[in-house]
HTML snippet that shows the backbone in 3Dmol.js (N, CA, C, O; Angstrom):
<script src="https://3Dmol.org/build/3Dmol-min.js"></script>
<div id="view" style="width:600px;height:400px;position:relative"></div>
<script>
const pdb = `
ATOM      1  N   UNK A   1       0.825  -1.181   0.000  1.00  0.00           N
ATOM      2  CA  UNK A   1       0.000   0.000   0.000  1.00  0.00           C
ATOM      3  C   UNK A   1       0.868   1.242   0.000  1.00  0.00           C
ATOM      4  O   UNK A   1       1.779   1.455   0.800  1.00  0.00           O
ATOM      5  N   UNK A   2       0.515   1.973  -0.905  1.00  0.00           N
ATOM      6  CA  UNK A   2       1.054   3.543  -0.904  1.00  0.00           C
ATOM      7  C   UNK A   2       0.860   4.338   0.362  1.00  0.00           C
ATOM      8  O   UNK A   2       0.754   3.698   1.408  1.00  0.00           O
ATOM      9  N   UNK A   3       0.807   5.509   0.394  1.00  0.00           N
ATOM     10  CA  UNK A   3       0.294   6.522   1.466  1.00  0.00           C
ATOM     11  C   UNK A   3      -0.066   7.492   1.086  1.00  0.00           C
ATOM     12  O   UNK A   3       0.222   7.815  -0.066  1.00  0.00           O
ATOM     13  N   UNK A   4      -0.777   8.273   1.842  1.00  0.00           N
ATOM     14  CA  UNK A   4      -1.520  10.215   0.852  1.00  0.00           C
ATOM     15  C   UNK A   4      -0.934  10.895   2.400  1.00  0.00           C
ATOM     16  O   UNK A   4      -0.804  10.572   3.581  1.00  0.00           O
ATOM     17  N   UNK A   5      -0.781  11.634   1.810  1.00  0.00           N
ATOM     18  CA  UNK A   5      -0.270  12.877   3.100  1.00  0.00           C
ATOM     19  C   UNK A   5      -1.116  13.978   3.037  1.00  0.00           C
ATOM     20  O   UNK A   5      -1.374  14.796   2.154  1.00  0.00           O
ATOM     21  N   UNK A   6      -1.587  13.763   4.487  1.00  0.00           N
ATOM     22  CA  UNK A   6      -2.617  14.565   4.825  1.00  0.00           C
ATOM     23  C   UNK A   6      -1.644  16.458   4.924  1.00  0.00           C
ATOM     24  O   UNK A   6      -0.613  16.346   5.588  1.00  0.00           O
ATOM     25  N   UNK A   7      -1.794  17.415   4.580  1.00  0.00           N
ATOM     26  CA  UNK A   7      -1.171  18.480   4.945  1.00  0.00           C
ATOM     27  C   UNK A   7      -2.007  19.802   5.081  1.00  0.00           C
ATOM     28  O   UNK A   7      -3.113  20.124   4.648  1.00  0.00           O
ATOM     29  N   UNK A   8      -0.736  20.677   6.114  1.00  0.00           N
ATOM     30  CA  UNK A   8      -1.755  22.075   6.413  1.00  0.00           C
ATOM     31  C   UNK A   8      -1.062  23.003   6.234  1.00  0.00           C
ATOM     32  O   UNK A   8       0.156  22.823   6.206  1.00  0.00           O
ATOM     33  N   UNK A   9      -1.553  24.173   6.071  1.00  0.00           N
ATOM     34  CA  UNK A   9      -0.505  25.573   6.095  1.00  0.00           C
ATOM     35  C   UNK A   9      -0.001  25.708   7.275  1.00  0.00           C
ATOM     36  O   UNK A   9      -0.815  25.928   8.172  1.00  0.00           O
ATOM     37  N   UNK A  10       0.945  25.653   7.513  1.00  0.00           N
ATOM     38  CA  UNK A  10       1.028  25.832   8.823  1.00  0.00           C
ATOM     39  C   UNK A  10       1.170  27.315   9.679  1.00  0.00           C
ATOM     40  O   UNK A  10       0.353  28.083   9.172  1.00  0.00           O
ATOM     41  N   UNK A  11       1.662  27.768  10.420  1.00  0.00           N
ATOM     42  CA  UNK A  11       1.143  28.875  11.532  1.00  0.00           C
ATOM     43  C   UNK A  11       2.360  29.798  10.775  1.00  0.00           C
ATOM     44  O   UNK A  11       3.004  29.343   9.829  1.00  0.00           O
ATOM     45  N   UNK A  12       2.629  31.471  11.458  1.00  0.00           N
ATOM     46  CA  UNK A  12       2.897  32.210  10.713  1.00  0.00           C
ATOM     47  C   UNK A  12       4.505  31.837  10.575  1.00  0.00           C
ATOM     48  O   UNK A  12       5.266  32.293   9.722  1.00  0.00           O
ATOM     49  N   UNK A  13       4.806  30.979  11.529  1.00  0.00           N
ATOM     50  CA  UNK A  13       6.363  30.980  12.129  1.00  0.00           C
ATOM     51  C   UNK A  13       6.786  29.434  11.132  1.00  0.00           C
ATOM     52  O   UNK A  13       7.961  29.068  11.176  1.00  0.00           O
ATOM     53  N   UNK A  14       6.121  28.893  10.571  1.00  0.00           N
ATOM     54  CA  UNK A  14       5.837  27.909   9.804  1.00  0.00           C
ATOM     55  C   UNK A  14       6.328  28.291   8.465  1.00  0.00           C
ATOM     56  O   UNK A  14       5.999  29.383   8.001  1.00  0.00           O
ATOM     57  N   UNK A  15       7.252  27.311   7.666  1.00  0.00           N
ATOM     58  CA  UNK A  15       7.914  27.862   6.123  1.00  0.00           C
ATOM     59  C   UNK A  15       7.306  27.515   4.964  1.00  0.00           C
ATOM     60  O   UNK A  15       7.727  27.603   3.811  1.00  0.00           O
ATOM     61  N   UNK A  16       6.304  27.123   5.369  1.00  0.00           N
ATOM     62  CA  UNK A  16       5.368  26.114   4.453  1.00  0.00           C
ATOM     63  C   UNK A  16       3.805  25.062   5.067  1.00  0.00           C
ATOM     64  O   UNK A  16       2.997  25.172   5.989  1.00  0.00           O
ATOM     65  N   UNK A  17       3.975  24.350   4.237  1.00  0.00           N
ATOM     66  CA  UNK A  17       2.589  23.299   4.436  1.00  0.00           C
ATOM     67  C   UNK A  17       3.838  21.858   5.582  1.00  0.00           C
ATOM     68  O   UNK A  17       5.017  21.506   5.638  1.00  0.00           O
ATOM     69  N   UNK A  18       2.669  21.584   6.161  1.00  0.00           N
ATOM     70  CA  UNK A  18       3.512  20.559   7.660  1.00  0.00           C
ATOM     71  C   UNK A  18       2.973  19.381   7.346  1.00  0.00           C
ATOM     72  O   UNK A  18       1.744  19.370   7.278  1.00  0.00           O
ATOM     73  N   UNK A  19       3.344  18.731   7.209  1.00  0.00           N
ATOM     74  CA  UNK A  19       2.507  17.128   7.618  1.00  0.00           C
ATOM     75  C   UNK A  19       2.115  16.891   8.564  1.00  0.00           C
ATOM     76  O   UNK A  19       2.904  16.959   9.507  1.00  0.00           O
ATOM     77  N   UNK A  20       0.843  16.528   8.807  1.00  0.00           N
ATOM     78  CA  UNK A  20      -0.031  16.247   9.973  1.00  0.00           C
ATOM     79  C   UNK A  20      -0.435  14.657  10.293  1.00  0.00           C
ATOM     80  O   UNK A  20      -0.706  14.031  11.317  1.00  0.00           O
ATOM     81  N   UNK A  21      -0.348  14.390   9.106  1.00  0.00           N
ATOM     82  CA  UNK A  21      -1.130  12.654   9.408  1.00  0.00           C
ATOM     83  C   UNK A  21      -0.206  11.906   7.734  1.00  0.00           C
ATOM     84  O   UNK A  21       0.263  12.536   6.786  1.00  0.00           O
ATOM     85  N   UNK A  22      -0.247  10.579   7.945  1.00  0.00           N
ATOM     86  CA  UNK A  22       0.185   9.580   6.586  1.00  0.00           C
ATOM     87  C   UNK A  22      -0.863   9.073   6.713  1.00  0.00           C
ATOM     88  O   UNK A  22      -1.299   8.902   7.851  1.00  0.00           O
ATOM     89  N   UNK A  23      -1.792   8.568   5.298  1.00  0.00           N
ATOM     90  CA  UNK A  23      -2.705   7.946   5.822  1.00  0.00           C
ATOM     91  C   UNK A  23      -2.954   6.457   4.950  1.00  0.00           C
ATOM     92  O   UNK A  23      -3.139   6.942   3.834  1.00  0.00           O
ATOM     93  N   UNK A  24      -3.062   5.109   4.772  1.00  0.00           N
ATOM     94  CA  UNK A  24      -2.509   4.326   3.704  1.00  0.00           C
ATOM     95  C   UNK A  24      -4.067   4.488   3.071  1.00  0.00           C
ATOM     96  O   UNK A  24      -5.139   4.680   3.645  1.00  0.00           O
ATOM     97  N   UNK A  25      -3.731   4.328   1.626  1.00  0.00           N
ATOM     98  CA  UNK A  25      -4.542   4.380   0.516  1.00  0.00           C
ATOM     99  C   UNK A  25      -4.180   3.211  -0.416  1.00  0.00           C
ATOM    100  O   UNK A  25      -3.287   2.418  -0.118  1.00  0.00           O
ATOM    101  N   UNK A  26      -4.941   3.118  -1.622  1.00  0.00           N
ATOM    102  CA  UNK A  26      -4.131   2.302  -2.265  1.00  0.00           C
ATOM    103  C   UNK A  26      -2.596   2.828  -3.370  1.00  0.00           C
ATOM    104  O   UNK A  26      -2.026   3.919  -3.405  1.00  0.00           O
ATOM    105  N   UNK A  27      -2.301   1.527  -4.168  1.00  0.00           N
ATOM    106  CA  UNK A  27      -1.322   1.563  -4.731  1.00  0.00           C
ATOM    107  C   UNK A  27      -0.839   2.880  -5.788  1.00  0.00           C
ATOM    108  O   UNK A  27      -1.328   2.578  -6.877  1.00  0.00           O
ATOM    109  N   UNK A  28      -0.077   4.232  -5.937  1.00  0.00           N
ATOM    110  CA  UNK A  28      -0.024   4.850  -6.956  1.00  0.00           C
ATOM    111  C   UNK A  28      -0.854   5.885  -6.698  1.00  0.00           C
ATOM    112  O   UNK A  28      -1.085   6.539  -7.715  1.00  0.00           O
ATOM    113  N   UNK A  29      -1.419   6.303  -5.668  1.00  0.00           N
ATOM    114  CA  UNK A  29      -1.653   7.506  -5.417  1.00  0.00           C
ATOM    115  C   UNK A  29      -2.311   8.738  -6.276  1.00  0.00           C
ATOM    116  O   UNK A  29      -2.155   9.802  -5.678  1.00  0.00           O
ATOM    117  N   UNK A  30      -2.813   8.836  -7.178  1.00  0.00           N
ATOM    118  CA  UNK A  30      -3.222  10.262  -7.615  1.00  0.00           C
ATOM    119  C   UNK A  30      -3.942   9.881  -8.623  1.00  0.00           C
ATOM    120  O   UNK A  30      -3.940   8.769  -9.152  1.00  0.00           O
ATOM    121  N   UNK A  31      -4.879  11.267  -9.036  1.00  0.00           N
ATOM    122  CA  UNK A  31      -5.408  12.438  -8.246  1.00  0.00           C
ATOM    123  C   UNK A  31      -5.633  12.354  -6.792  1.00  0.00           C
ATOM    124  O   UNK A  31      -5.716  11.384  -6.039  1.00  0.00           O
ATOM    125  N   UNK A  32      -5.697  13.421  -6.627  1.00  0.00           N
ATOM    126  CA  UNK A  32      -6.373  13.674  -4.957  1.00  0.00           C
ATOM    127  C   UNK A  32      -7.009  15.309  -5.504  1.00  0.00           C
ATOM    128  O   UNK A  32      -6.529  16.213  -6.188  1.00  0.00           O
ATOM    129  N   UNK A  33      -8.426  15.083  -4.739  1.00  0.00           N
ATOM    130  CA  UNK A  33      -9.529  15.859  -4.979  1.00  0.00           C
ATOM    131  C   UNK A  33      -9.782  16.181  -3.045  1.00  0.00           C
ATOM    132  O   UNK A  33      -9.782  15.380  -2.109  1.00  0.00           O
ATOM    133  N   UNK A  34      -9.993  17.856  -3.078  1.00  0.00           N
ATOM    134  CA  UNK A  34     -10.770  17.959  -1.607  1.00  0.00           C
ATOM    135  C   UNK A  34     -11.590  18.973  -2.099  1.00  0.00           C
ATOM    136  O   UNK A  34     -11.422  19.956  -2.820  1.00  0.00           O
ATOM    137  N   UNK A  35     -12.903  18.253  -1.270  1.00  0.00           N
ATOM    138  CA  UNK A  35     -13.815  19.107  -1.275  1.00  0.00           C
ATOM    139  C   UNK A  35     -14.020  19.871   0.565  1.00  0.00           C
ATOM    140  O   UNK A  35     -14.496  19.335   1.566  1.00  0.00           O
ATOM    141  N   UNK A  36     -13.420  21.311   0.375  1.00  0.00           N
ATOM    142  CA  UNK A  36     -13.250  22.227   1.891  1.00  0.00           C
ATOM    143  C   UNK A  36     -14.996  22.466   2.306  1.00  0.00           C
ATOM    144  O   UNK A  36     -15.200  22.564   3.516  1.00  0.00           O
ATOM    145  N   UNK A  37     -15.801  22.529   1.711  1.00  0.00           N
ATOM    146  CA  UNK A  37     -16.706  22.330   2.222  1.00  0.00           C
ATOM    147  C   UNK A  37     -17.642  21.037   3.325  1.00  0.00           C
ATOM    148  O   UNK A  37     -18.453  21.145   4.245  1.00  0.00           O
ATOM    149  N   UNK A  38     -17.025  19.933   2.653  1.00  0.00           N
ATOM    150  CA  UNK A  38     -17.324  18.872   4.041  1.00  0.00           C
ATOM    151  C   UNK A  38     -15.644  18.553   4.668  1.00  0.00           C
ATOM    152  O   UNK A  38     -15.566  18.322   5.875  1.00  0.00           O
ATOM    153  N   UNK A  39     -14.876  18.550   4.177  1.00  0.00           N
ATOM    154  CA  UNK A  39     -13.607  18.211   4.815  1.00  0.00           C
ATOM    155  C   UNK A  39     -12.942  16.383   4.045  1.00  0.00           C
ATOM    156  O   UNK A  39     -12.238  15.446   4.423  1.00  0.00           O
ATOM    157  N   UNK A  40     -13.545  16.682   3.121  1.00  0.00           N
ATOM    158  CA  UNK A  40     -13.304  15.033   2.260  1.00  0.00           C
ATOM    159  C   UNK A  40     -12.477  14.995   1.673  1.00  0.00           C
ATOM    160  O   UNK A  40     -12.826  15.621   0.672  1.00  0.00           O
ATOM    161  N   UNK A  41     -11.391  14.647   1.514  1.00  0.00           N
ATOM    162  CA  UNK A  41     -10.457  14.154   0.785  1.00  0.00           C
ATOM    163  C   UNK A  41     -10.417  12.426  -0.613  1.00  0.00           C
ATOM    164  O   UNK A  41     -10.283  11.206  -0.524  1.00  0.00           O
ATOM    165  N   UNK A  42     -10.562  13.129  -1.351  1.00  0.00           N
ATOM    166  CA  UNK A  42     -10.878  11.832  -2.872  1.00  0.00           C
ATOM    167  C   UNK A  42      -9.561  11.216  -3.139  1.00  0.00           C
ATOM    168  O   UNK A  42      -9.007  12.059  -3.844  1.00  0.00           O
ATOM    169  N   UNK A  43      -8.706  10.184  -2.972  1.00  0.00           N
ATOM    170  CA  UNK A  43      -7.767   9.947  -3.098  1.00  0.00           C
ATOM    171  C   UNK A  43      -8.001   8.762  -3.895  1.00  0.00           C
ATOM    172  O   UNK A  43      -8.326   7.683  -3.401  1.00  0.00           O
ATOM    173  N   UNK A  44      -7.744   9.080  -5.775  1.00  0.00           N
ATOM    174  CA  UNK A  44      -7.981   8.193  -6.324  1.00  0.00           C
ATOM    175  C   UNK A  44      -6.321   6.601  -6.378  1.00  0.00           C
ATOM    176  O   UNK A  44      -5.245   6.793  -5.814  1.00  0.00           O
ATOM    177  N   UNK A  45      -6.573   5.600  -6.978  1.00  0.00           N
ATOM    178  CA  UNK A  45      -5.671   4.766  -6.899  1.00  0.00           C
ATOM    179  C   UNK A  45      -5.330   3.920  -8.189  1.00  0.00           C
ATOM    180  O   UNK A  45      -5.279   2.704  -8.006  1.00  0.00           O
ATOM    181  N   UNK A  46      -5.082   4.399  -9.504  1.00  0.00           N
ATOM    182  CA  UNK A  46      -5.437   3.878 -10.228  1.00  0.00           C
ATOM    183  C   UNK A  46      -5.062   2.415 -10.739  1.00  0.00           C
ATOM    184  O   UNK A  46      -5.654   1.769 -11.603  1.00  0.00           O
ATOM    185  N   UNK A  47      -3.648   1.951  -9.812  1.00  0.00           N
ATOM    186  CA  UNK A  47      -2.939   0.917 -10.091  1.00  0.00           C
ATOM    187  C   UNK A  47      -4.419  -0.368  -9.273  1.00  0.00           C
ATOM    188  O   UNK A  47      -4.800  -1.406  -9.816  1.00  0.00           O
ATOM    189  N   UNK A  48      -4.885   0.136  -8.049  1.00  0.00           N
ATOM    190  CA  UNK A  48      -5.924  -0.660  -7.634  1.00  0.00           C
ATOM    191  C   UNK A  48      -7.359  -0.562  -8.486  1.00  0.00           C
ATOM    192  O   UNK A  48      -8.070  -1.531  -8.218  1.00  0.00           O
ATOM    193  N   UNK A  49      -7.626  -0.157  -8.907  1.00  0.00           N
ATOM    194  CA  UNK A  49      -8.729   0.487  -9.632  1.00  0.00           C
ATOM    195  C   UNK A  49      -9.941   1.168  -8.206  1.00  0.00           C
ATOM    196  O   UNK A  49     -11.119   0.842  -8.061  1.00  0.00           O
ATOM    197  N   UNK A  50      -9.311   1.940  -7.530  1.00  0.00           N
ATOM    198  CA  UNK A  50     -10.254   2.606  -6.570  1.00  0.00           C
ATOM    199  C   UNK A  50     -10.224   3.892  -6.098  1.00  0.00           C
ATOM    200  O   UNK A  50      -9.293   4.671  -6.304  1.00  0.00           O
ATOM    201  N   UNK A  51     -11.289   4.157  -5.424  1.00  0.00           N
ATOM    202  CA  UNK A  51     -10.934   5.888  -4.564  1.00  0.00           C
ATOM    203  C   UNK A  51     -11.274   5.669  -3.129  1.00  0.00           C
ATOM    204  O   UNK A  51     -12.263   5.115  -2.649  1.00  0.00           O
ATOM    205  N   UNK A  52     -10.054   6.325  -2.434  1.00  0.00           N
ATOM    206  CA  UNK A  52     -10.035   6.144  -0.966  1.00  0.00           C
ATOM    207  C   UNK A  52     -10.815   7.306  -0.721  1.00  0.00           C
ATOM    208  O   UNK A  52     -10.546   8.273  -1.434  1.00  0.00           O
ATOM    209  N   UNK A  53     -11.884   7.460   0.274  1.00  0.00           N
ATOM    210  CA  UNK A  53     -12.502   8.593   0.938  1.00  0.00           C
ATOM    211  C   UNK A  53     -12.015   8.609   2.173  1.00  0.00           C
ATOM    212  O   UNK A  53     -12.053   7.770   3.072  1.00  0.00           O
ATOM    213  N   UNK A  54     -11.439   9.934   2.083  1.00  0.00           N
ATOM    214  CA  UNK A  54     -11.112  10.289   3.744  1.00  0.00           C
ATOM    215  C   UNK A  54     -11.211  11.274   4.677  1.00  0.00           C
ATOM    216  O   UNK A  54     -10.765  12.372   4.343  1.00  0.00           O
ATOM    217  N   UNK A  55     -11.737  11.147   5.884  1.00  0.00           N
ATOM    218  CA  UNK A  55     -12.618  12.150   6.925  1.00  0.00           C
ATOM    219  C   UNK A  55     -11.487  13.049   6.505  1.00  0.00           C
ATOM    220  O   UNK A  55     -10.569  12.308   6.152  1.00  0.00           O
ATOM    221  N   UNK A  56     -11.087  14.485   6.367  1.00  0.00           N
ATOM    222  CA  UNK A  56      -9.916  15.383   6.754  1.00  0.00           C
ATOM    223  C   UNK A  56      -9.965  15.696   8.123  1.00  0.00           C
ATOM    224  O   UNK A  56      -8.949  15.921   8.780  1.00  0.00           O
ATOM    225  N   UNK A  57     -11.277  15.723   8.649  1.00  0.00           N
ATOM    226  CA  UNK A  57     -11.207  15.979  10.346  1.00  0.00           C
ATOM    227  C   UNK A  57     -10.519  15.092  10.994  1.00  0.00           C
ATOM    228  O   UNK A  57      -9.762  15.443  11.899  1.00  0.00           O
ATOM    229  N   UNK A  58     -10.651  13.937  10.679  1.00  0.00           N
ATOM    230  CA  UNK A  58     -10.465  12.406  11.814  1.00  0.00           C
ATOM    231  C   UNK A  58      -9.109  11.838  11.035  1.00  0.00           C
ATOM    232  O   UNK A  58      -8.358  10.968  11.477  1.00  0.00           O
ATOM    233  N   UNK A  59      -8.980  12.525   9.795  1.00  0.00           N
ATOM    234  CA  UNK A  59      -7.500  11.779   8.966  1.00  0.00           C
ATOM    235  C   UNK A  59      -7.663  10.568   9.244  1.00  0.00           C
ATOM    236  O   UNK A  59      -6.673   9.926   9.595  1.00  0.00           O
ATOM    237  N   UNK A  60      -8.821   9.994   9.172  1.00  0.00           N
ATOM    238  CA  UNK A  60      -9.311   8.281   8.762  1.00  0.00           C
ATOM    239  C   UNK A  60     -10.016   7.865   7.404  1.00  0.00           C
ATOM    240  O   UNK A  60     -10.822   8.612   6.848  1.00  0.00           O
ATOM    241  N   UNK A  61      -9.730   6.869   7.006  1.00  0.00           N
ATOM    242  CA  UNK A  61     -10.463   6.475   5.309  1.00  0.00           C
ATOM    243  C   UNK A  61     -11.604   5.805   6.343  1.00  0.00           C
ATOM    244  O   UNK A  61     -11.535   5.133   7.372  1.00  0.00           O
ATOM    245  N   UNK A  62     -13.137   6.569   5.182  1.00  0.00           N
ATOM    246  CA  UNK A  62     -13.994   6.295   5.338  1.00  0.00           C
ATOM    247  C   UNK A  62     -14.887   4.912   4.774  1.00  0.00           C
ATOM    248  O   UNK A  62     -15.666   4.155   5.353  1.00  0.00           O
ATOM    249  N   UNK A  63     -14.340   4.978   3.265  1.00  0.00           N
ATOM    250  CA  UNK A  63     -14.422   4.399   2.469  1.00  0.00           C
ATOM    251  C   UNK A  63     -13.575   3.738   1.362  1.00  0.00           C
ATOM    252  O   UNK A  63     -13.100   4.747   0.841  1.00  0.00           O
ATOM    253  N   UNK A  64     -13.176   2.902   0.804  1.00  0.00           N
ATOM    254  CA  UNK A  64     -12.573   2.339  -0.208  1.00  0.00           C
ATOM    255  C   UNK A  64     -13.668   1.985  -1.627  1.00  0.00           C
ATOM    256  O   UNK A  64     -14.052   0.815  -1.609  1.00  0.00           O
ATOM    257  N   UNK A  65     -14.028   2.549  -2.429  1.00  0.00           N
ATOM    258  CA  UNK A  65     -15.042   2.466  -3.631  1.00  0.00           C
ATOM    259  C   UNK A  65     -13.659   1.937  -5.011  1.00  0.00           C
ATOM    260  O   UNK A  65     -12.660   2.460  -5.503  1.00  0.00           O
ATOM    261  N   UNK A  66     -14.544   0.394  -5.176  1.00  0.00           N
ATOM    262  CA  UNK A  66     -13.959   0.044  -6.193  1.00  0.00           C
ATOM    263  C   UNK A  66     -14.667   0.618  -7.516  1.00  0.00           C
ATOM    264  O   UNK A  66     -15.849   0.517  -7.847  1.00  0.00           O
ATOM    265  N   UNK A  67     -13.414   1.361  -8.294  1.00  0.00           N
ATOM    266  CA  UNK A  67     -13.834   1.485  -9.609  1.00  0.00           C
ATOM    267  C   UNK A  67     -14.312   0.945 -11.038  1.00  0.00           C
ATOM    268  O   UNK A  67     -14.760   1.530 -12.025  1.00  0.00           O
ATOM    269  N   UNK A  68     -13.994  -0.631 -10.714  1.00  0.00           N
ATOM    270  CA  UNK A  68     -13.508  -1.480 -12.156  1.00  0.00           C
ATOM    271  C   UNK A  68     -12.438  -1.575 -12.631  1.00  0.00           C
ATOM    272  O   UNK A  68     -11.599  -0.750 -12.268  1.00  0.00           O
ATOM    273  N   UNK A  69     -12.097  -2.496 -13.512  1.00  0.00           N
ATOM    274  CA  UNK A  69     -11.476  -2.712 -14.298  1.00  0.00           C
ATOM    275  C   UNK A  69     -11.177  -1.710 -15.539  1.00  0.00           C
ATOM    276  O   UNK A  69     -10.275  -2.235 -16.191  1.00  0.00           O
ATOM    277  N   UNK A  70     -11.479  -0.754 -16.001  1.00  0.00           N
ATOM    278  CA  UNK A  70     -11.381  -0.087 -17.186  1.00  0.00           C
ATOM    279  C   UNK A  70     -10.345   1.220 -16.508  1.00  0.00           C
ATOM    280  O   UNK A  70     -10.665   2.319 -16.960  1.00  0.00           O
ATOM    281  N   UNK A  71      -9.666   1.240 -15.929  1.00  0.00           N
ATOM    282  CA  UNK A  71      -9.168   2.061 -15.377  1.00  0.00           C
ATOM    283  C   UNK A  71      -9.458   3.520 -14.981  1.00  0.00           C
ATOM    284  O   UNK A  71     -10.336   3.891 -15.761  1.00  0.00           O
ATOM    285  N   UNK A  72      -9.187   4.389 -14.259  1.00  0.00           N
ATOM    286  CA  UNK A  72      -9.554   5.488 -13.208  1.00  0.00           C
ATOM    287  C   UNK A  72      -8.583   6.415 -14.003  1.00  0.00           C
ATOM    288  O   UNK A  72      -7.370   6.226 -13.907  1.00  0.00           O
ATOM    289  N   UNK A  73      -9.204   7.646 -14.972  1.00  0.00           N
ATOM    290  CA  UNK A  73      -8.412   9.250 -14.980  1.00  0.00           C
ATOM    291  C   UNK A  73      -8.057  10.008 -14.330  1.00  0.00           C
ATOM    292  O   UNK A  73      -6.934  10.510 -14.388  1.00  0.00           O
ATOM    293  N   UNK A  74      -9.239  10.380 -13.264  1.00  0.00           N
ATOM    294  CA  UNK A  74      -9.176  11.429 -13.010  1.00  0.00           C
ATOM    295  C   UNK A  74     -10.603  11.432 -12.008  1.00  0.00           C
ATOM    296  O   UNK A  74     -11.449  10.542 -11.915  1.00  0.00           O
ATOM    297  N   UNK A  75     -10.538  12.878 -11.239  1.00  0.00           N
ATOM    298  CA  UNK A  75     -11.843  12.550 -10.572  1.00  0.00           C
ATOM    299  C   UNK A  75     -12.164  14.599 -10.679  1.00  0.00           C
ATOM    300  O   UNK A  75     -11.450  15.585 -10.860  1.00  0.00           O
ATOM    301  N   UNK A  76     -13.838  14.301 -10.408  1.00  0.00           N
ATOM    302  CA  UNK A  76     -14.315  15.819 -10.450  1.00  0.00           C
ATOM    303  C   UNK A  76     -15.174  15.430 -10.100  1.00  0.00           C
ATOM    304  O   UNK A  76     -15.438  14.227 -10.079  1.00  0.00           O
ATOM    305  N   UNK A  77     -16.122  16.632  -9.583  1.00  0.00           N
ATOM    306  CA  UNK A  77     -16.942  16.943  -9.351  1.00  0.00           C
ATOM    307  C   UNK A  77     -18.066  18.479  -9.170  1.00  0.00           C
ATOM    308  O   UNK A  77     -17.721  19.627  -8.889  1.00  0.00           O
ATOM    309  N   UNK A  78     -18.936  18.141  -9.347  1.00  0.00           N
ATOM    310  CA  UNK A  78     -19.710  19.815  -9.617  1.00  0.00           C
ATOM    311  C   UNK A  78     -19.454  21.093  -8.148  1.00  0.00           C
ATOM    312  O   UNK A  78     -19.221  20.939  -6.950  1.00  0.00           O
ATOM    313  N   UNK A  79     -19.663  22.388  -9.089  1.00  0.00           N
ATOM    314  CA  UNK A  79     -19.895  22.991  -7.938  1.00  0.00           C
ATOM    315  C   UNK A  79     -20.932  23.726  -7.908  1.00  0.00           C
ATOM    316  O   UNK A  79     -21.458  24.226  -8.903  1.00  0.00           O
ATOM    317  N   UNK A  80     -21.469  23.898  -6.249  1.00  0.00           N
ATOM    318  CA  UNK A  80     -20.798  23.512  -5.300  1.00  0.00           C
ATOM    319  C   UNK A  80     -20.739  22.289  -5.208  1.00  0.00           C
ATOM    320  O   UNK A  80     -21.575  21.622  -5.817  1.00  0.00           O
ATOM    321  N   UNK A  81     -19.569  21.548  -4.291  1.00  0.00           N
ATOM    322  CA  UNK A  81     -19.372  20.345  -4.217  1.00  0.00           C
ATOM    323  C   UNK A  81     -20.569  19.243  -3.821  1.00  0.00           C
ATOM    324  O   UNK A  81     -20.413  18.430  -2.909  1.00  0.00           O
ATOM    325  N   UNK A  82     -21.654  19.318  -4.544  1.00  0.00           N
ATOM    326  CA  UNK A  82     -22.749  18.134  -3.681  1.00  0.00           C
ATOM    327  C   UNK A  82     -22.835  16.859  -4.984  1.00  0.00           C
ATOM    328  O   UNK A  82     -23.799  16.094  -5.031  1.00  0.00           O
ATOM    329  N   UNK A  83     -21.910  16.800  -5.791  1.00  0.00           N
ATOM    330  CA  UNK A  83     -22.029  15.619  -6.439  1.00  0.00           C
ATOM    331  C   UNK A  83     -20.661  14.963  -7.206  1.00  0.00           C
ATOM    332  O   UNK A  83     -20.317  15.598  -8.203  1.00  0.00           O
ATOM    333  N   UNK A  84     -19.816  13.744  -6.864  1.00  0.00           N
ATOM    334  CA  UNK A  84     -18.980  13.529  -7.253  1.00  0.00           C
ATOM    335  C   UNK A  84     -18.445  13.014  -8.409  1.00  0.00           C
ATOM    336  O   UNK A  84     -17.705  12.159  -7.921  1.00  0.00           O
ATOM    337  N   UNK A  85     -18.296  12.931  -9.617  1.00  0.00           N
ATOM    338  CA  UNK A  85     -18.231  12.482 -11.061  1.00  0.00           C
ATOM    339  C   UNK A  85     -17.269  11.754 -11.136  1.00  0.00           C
ATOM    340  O   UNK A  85     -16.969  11.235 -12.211  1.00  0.00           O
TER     341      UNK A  85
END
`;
const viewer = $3Dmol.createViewer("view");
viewer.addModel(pdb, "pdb");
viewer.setStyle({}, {cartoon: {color: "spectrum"}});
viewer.zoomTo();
viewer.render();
</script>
């Protein structure tokens, strides 16, 4: 299993974005989609054919949604964020 890194801006004394959490996903990692309105993180996987959903509050996977076999591009969704494509 790969990993997604959860990250934040960090505070003013801060030189950048910090790592806060690793969180395992599947194999190959990307896209990654957040929607700041619920705090969700889309962490697609395309070597597995899936997308990890993950709380950003709790930096826990909620879900694992297998995609199929035909392989995974890319991920979107409308705005505002209430529907995932």
């Amino acid at each position: 299993m790969a990993v997604a890194a959860a990250v934040v801006a960090g505070s003013a004394a801060a030189v950048g974005p910090t790592v806060i959490a690793t969180i395992p996903v599947g194999t190959g990692p990307f896209p990654v989609g957040v929607d700041p309105s619920s705090h969700t993180v889309y962490v697609a996987s395309p070597s597995d054919a899936t997308v990890s959903v993950i709380d950003g509050t709790t930096n826990t996977v909620t879900a694992t949604i297998p995609v199929g076999d035909q392989g995974l591009f890319g991920l979107g969704w409308t705005r505002p964020a209430t529907s995932c494509i």
